[in-house]
NULUM-442380 format. One record per residue (C-alpha): x, y, z; residue in one letter; chain. Coordinates in Angstrom, 1 decimal, padded with zeros to 4 digits. Layout:
<atoms>
> X; Y; Z; a; A
...
</atoms>
This chain:
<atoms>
> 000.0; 000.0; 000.0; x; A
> 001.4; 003.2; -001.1; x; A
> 002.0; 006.5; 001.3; x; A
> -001.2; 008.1; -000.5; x; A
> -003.4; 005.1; 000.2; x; A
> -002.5; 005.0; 003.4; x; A
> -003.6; 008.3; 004.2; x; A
> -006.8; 008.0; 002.6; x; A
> -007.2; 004.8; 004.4; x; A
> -006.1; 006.4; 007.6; x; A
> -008.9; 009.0; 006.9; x; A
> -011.4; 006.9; 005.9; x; A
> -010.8; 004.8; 009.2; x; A
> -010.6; 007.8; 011.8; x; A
> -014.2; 009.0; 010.4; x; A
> -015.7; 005.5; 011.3; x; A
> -014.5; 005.3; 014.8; x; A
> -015.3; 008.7; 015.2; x; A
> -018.9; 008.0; 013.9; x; A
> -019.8; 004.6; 016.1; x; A
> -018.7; 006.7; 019.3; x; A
> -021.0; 009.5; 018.0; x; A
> -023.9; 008.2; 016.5; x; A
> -026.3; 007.0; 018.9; x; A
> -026.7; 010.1; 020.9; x; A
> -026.4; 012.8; 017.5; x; A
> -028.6; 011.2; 015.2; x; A
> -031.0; 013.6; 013.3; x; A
> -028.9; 017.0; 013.8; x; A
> -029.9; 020.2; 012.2; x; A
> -030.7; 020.6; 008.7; x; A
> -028.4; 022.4; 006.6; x; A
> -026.5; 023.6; 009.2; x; A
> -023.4; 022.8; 011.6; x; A
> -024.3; 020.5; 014.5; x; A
> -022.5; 018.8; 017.0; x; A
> -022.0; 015.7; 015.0; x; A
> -019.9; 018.5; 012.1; x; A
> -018.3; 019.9; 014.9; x; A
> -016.9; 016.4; 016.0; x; A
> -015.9; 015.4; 012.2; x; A
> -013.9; 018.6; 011.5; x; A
> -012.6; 018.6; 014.6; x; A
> -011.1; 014.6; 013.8; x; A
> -010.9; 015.3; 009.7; x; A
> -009.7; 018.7; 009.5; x; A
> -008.0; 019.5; 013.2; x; A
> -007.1; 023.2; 013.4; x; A
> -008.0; 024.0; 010.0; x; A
> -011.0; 026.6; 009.3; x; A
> -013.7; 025.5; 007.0; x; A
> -016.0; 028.1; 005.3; x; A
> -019.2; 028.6; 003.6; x; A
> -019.0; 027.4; 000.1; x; A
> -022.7; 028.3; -001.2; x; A
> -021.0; 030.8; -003.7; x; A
> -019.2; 028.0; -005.2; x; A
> -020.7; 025.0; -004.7; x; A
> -024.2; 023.9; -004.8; x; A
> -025.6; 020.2; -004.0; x; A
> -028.3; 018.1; -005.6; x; A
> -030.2; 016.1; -002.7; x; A
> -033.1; 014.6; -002.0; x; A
> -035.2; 016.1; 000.9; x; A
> -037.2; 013.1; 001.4; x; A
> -035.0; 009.9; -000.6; x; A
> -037.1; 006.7; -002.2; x; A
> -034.5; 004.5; -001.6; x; A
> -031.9; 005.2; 001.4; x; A
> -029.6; 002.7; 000.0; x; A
> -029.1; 004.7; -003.2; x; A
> -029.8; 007.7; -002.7; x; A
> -028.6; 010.2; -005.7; x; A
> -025.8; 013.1; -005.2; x; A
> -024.9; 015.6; -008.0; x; A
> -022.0; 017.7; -006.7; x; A
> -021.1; 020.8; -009.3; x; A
> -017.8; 023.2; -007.8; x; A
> -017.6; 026.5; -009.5; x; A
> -014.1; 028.3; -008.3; x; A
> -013.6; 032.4; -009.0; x; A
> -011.3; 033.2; -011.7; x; A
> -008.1; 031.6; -011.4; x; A
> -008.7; 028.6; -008.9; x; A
> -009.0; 025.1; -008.9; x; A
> -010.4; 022.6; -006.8; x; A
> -007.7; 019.8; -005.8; x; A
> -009.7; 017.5; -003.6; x; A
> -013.1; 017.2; -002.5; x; A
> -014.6; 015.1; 000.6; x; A
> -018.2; 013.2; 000.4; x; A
> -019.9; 012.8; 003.7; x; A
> -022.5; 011.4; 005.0; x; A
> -023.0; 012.7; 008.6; x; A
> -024.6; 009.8; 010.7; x; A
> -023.5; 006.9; 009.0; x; A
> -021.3; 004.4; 010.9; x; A
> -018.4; 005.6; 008.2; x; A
> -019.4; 009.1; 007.7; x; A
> -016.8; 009.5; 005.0; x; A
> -018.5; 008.5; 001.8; x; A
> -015.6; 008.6; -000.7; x; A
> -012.7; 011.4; -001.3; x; A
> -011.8; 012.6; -004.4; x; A
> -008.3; 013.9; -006.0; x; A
> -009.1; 016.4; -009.0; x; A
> -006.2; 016.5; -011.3; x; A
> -005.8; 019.2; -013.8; x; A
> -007.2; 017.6; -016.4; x; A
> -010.7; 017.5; -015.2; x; A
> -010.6; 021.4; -015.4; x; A
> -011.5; 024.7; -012.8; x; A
> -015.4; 023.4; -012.6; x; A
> -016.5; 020.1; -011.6; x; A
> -019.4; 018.5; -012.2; x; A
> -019.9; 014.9; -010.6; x; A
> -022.6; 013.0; -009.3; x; A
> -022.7; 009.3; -007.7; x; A
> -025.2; 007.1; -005.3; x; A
> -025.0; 007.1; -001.6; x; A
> -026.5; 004.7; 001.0; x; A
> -028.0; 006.9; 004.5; x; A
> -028.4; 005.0; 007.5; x; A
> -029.9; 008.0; 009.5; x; A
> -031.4; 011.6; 009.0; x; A
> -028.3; 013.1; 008.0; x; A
> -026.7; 016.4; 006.4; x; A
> -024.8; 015.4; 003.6; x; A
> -021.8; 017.0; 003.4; x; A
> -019.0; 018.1; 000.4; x; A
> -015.9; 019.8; 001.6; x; A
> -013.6; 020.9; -001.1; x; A
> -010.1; 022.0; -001.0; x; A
> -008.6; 024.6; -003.5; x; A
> -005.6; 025.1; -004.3; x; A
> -004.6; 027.6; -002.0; x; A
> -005.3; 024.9; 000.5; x; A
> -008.5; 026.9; 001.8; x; A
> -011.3; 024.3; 002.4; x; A
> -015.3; 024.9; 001.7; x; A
> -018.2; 023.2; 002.4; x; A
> -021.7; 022.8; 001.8; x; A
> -024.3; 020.4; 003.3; x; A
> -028.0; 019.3; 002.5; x; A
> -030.6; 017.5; 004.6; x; A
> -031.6; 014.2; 003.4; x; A
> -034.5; 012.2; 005.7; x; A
> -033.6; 008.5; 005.0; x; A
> -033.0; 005.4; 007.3; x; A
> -031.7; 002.3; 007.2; x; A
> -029.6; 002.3; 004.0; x; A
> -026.1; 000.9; 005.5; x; A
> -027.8; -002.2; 006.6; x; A
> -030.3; -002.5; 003.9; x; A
> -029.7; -006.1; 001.8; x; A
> -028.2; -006.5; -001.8; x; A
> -030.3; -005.7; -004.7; x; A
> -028.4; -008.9; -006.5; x; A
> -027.8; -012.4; -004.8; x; A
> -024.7; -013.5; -003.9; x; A
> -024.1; -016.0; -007.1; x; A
> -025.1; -012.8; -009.3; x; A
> -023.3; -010.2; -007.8; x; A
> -020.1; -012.6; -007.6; x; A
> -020.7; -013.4; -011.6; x; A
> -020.5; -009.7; -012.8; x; A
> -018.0; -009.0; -010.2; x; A
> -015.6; -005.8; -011.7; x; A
> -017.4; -005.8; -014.8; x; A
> -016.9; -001.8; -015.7; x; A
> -018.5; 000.3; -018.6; x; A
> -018.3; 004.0; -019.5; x; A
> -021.1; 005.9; -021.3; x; A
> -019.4; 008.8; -022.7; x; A
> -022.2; 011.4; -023.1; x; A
> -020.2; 013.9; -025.1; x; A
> -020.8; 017.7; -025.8; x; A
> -024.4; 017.0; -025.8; x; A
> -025.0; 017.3; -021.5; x; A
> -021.6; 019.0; -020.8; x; A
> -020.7; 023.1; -020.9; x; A
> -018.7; 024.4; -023.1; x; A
> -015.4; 022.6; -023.8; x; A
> -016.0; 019.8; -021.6; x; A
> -017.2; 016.3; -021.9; x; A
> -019.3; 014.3; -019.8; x; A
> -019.3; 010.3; -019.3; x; A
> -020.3; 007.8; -016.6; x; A
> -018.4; 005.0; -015.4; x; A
> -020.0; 002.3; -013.5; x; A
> -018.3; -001.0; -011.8; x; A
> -020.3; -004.3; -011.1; x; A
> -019.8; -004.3; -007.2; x; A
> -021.8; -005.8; -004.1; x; A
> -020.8; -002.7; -002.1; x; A
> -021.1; -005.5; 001.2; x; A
> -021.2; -002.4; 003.7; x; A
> -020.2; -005.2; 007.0; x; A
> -023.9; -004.0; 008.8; x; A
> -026.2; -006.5; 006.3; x; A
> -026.9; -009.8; 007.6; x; A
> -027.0; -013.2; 005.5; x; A
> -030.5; -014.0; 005.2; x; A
> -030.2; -018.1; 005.6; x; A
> -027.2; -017.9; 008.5; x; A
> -028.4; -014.6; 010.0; x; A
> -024.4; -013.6; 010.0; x; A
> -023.6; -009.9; 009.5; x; A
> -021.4; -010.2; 005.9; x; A
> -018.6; -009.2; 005.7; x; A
> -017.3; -005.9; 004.8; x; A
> -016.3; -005.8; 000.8; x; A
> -016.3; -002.6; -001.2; x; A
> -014.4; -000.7; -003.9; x; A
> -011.5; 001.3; -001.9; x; A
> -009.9; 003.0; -004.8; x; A
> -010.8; 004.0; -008.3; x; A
> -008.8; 005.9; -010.7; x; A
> -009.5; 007.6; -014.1; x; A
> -007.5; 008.8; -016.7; x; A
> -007.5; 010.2; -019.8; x; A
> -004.2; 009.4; -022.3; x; A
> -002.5; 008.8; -019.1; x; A
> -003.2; 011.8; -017.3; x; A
> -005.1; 011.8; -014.2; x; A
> -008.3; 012.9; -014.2; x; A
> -009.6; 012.0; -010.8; x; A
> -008.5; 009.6; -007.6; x; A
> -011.5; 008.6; -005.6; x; A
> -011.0; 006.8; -002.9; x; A
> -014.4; 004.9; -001.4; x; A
> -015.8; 003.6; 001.8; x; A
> -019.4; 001.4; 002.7; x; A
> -021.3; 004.7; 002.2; x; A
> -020.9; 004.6; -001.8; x; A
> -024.4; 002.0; -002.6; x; A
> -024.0; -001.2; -004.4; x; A
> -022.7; -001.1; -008.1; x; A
> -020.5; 002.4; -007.9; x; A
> -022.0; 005.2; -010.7; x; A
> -019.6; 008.0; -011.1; x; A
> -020.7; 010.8; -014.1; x; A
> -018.4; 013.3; -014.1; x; A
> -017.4; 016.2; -017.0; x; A
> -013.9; 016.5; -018.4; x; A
> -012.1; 018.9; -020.1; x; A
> -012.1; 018.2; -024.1; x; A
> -008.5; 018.3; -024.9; x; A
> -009.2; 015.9; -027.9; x; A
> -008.0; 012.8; -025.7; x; A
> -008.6; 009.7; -027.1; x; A
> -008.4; 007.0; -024.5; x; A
> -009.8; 006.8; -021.2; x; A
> -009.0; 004.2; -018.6; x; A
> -010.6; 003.5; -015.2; x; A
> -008.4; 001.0; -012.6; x; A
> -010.1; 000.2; -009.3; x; A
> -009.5; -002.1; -006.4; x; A
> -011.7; -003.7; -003.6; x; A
> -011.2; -004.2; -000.4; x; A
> -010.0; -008.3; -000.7; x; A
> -007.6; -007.3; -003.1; x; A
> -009.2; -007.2; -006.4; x; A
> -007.7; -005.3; -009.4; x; A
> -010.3; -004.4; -012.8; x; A
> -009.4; -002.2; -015.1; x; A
> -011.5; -000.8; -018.3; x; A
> -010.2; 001.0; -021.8; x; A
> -012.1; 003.1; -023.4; x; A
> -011.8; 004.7; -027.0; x; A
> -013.2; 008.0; -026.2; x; A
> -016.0; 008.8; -028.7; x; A
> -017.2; 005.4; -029.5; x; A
> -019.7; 002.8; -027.9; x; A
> -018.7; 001.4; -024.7; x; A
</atoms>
């Protein structure tokens, strides 16, 4: 495991022990704004460091009320003044047992704004949080209310057999100019994943199952970077990320992620044709 792995993994960890000392007594909070359970997860995430406002540069797609708390959709889009870039961005999910959905490492590729989306499961009332950090090393944040239970521990859309079959299997839909602002592209990469979150329990033994989740994806575009994320239990079964890109006239995308027993599946893509 490399230095920057471990650091995200280090991250990932300290926002779930964090979150299972927490929980119980914080669960609900106060829509849209700071509570006690934010106040605990900056103070753990982000010791020392000031985090302000970002409704001038960020705004966040969320469901008041979600149908379904184990996928519950997110649409992030970052808008930086003149000049800066967002270098990393920070998913939460306040009240889940792992509050820290998945973080993301922007590289220059992907361009000043950033538009992405993805699926999230919510165990509990929660804000749902992105913090972004630009590349002055200022941070930003925004949060949104979201009134769903039980997502973490909710079972697998797919049986076991099934989800085991397609296991890895990766497309991209590249949606071109057609959805995207000018001089970007947009596409959509999805992995075949059960997402096993560790609070679901086998039907026939009655067994929690075992944590098993993708803990690192990364895309790129002729070999450069376009974006790190690295994942916890909080991303939902079957990982959807839809993203826009600079158009730089690339023509190959790749994605390479890795689970959490070891598992390596990587994806090329001609950029412009079928997937």
């Amino acid at each position: 495991m490399n230095g920057q792995r471990r650091e995200a993994t280090t991250f990932l960890s300290a926002s779930l022990g964090l979150a299972l000392l927490a929980a119980p007594a914080l669960a609900g909070g106060v829509p849209d704004k700071p509570g006690e359970t934010w106040d605990l997860l900056q103070a753990e995430l982000w010791p020392g460091q000031e985090i302000a406002d970002g409704d001038a540069v960020i705004d966040m797609d969320a469901p008041k009320r979600a149908a379904d708390a184990a996928i519950v959709p997110i649409e992030i889009r970052i808008t930086p003044e003149a000049g800066r870039r967002v270098e990393k961005m920070v998913l939460l999910v306040e009240e889940n047992p792992a509050p820290v959905a998945a973080e993301f490492t922007f590289g220059e590729a992907m361009g000043p704004d950033i538009t992405l989306s993805t699926r999230v499961r919510v165990d509990a009332y929660s804000n749902v949080r992105a913090v972004a950090t630009m590349d002055d090393g200022s941070l930003i944040e925004v949060g949104r209310y979201v009134k769903a239970s039980g997502g973490c521990a909710a079972p697998a859309a797919k049986d076991a057999e099934e989800a085991l079959a397609e296991l890895g299997r990766t497309k991209i839909r590249d949606f071109g100019h057609e959805t995207a602002p000018t001089g970007y592209r947009e596409a959509q990469v999805m992995i075949r994943h059960p997402q096993n979150s560790g609070f679901q329990v086998d039907q026939v033994s009655l067994l929690h199952i075992p944590a098993f989740f993708i803990d690192e994806m990364t895309v790129t575009l002729d070999d450069t970077e376009l974006f790190r994320m690295t994942g916890g239990i909080s991303i939902a079964e079957d990982p959807a990320l839809r993203f826009t890109y600079r158009d730089v006239g690339a023509r190959a995308m790749e994605v390479t992620s890795t689970d959490t027993d070891g598992g390596i599946y990587r994806y090329s893509y001609a950029v412009g044709t079928d997937s």
